[in-house]
N, C-alpha and C positions, 0 to 999 in steps of 0.2 A: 504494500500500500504506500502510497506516495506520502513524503513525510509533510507536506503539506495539508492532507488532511487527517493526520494523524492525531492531531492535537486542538483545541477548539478555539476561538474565538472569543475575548468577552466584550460583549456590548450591552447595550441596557437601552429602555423607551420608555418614556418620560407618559403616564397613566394620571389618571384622573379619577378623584369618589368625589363624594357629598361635603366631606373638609380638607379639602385640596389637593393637591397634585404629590405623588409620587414615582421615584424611579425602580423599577423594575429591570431588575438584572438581567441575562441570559445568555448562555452559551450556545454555539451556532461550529455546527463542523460540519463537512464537507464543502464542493465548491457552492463559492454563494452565489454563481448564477444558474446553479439549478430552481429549474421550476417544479417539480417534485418535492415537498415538502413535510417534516414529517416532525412535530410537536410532541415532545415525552415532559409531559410533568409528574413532580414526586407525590407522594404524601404528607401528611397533615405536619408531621416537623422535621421530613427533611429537605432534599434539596437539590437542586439541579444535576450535581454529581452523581447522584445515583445511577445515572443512565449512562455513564464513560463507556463501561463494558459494552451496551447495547450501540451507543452510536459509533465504535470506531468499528464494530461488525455488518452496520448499515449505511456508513456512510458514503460509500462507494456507489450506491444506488441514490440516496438523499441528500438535503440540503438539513440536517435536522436541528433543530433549535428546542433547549432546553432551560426554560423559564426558571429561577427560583419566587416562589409565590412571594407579595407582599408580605413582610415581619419572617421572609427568609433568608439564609443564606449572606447573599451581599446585596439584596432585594433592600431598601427604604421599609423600615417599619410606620406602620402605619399611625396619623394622629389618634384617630378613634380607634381601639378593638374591638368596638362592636361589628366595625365596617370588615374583620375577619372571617367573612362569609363566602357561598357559592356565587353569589351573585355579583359583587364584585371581583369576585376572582375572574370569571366568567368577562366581564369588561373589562378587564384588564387583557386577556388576551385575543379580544376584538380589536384593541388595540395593536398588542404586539403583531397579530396576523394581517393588519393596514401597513406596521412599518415592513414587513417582510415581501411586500407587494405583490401577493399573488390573490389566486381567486377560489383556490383548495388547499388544504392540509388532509395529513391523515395521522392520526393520536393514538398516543399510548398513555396511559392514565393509570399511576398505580393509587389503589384507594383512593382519598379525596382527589387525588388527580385523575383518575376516573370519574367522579363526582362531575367535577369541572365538564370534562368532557362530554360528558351524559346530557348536563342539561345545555351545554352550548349544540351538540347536534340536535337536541331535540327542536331548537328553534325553526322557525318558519325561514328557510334562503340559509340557513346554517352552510358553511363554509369545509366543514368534516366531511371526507369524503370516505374515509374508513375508521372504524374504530375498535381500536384495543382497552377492555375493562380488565386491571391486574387487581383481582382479589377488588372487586367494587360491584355492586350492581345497585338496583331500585329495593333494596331492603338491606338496612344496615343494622342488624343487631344489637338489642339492649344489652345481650351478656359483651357483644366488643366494646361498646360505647361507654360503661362503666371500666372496662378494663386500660380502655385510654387515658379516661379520666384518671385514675387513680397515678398517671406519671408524668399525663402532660401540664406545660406551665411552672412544673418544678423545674429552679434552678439549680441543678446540683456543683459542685466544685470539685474538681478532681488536682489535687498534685502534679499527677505526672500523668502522662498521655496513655500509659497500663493502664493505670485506674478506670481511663477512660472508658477504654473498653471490654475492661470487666463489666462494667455497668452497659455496656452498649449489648451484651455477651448476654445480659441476662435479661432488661427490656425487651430486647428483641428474638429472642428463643424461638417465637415461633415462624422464623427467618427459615427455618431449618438448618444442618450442617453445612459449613462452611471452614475454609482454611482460616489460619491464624493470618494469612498475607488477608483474605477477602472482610475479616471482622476488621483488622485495623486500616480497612479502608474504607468500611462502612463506618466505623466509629469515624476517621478522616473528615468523612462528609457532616459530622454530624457536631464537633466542635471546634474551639479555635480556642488559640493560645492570647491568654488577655495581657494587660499590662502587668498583670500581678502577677504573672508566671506560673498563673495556675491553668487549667482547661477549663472550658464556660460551653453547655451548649448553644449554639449559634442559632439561635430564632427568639422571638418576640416571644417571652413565656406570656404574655397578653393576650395569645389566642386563643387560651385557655380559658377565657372569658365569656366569651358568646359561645363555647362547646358546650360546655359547663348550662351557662342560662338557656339555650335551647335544647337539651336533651330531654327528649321525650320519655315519655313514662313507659311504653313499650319500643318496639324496635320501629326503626324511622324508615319510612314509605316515603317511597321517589317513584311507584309505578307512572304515575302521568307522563314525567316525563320518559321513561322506557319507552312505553306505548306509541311516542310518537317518537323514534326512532324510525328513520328512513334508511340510513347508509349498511353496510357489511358489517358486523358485527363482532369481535373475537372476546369471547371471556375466558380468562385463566383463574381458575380457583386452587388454591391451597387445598390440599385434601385435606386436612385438618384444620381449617378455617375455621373458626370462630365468631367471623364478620357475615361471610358470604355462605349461607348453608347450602345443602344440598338441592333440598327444596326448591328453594329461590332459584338456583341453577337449571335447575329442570323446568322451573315456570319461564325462566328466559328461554328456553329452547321453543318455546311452543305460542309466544304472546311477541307484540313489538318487532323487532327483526329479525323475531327467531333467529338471536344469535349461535354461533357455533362455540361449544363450551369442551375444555381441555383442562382437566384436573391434573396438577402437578404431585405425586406423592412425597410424602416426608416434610412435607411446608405445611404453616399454616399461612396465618397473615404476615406476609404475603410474598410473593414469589419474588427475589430480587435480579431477575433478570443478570445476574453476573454470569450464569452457570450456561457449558453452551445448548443442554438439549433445550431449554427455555428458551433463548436467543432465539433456535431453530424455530423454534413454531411460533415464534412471534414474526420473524425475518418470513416464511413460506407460507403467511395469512397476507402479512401487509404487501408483498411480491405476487402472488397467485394473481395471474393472467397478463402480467406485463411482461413484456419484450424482454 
């Protein structure tokens, strides 16, 4: 692979809410005048880097651009935390896909970045041309949603960059197995070295805020927007998921786009796309019938 597109780009585009303007980070690999384009956002705290694995395997086909949300990453946190929602999320990459100048994407979405995803294609002229749900659909679980709750928002402080991800090691257990190179590269993505020379995880613990006050009392219903899903579909579930049940997976097969579902074993929440049979079946949904 040419060393040019080996390694990303960072730029960022300047967003808009309800109390003002923020910038939005994002990494961009492959050539950038590909018109083929292809949008991977993370979940709910982490962060553009997650997808390195996956975009230096696709970039050779895309132009792929990887957001870190608002109060992520090197993302601008936000004035309000309430405004830590779908729906600004969702505007914010109406935006980023006007500075990209095209007239299609195709998305990969893990959990809340699925979320995003779901209810931007569900729109009326939506812009998704394909879509990939990692461990996400239109039913999100009370038993995951309390299970979130209970670590996001905390600030923990780690000494030394081990520490880090021992605690990264056991937050995220149901990552499934993984090398000791692939945990401290996921713990990587997930803090940053302060002035105090300790480790800090790197998001807005403020989003904690609106998860917290809108968490329903049973598990959270997103069918509407499923249902009006128009584009190709791919959902990857953790076989021991605890967000995305089985259920729910099989009701996507047969309502909406009748998506086409691929349970990974030994994962729960959620597949981290590092590993390459994952890769494969993400790379030969989103590729299926192009040149």
């Amino acid at each position: 692979m040419a060393q040019e597109v080996a390694e990303p780009r960072r730029r960022s585009v300047q967003c808009a809410s309800p109390k003002g303007l923020h910038r939005m980070a994002y990494l961009e690999w492959g050539d950038p005048r590909n018109r083929d384009v292809l949008i991977c956002v993370h979940g709910l705290t982490r962060s553009a880097r997650d997808f390195d694995y996956l975009a230096r395997a696709l970039c050779d086909h895309y132009r792929i651009v990887c957001p870190d949300l608002a109060g992520r990453g090197d993302s601008d946190r936000l004035a309000d935390p309430m405004l830590y929602v779908v729906p600004q999320y969702a505007a914010d990459m109406v935006t980023l896909i006007a500075r990209l100048d095209v007239e299609s994407v195709d998305w990969v979405g893990t959990s809340l970045g699925g979320l995003v995803g779901m209810a931007l294609a569900a729109l009326s002229g939506s812009p998704i041309r394909k879509l990939v749900l990692n461990d996400s659909g239109p039913v999100v679980s009370h038993t995951s949603l309390e299970r979130i709750a209970a670590y996001v928002g905390l600030a923990p402080v780690f000494p030394t960059f081990d520490k880090a991800v021992e605690y990264v090691r056991t937050i995220s257990a149901p990552f499934g197995a993984h090398s000791e190179e692939e945990w401290r590269f996921l713990a990587g993505n997930w803090v940053r070295k302060g002035q105090d020379g300790a480790w800090h995880p790197h998001y807005d613990t403020r989003i904690a805020e609106p998860f917290k006050k809108n968490m329903p009392e049973g598990d959270m219903l997103l069918w509407d927007y499923y249902d009006a899903l128009r584009c190709p579909t791919l959902v990857l579930r953790g076989a021991q998921s605890d967000l995305l049940s089985k259920s729910t997976v099989d009701e996507m097969t047969r309502r909406g786009p009748k998506a086409k579902v691929i349970e990974i074993a030994g994962v729960g929440h959620a597949p981290t796309l590092l590993h390459a049979d994952q890769i494969k079946r993400v790379r030969d949904f989103l590729l299926e019938g192009t040149a």
